[in-house]
N, C-alpha and C positions, 0 to 999 in steps of 0.2 A: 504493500500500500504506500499509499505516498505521503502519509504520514510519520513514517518511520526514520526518521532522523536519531543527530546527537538531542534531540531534547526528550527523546522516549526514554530517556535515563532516569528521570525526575521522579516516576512515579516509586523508581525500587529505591533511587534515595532516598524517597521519604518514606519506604517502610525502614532503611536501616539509621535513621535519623530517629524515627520513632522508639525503634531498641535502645538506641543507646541512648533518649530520654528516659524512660521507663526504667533502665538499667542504671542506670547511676542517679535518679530519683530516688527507686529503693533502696539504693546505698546510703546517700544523705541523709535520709528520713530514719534509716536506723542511729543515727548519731546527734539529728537535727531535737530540738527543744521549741514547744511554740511558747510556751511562758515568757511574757513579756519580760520578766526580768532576767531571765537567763539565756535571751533568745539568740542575741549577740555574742556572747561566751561561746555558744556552741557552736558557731557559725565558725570561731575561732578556733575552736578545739577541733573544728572537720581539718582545717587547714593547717595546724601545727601539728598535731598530737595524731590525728588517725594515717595511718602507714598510707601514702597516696593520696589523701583526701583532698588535696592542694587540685590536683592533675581531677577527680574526678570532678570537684566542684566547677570546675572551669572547663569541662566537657561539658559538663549539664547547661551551662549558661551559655556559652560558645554553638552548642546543639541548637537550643532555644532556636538562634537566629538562624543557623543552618534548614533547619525542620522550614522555619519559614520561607525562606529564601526558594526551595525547593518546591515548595507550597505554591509557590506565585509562578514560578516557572512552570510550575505542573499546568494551573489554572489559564497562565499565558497560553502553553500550547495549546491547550484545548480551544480558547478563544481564536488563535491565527488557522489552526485547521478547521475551525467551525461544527465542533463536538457539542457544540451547544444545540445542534438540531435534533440531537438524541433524548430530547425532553426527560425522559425518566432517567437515565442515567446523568445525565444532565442535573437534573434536580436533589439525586441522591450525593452527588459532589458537593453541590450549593450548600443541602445542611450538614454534612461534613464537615463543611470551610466555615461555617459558623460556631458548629458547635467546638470546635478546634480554638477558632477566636475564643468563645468567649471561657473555655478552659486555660487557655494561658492567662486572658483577663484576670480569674479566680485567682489563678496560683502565683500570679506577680502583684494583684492589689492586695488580697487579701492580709499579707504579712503585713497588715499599716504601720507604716512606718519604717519599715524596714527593705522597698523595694530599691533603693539604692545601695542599699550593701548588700541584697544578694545580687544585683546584677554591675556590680562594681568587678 
């Protein structure tokens, strides 16, 4: 087909973009603390004291923008080949990319307070 380019890449990047959020998510989260008072210490403690924690924190948040980046390329292609005429497949992307948004929304606002030091 002649949509088969360098951009049919996008889609299996972003399933191994998805592993390796998911995968070093569960990592952080066995060390991470949401207690406001001690939420920062542990953020601290991922990074000095857990063997690696430095390199996996910075996958996870380096990921973050990769996953997206991927994400829009994905949605680009599909927009230049015009896969938008596939209505239900079409539509099953859409809330996809929404529900996608608004789970990074969650998982970046929700820490109040503290979304610039994890994405620092």
């Amino acid at each position: 087909p002649s949509n088969i380019s360098a951009w049919w890449n996008f889609g299996s990047l972003l399933g191994i973009c998805l592993i390796l959020q998911i995968l070093t998510g569960l990592f952080l989260a066995m060390h991470y603390t949401s207690d406001t008072t001690t939420a920062f210490s542990s953020v601290t403690h991922i990074c000095r004291d857990v063997n690696y924690g430095w390199i996996i924190r910075y996958m996870h948040a380096n990921g973050a923008s990769m996953f997206f980046i991927c994400l829009y390329m994905h949605v680009g292609r599909g927009l230049y080949y015009g896969s938008y005429t596939f209505l239900e497949t079409w539509n099953i992307g859409v809330i996809l990319l929404l529900t996608v948004m608004a789970t990074a929304f969650m998982g970046y606002v929700l820490p109040w307070g503290q979304m610039s030091f994890w994405g620092a």
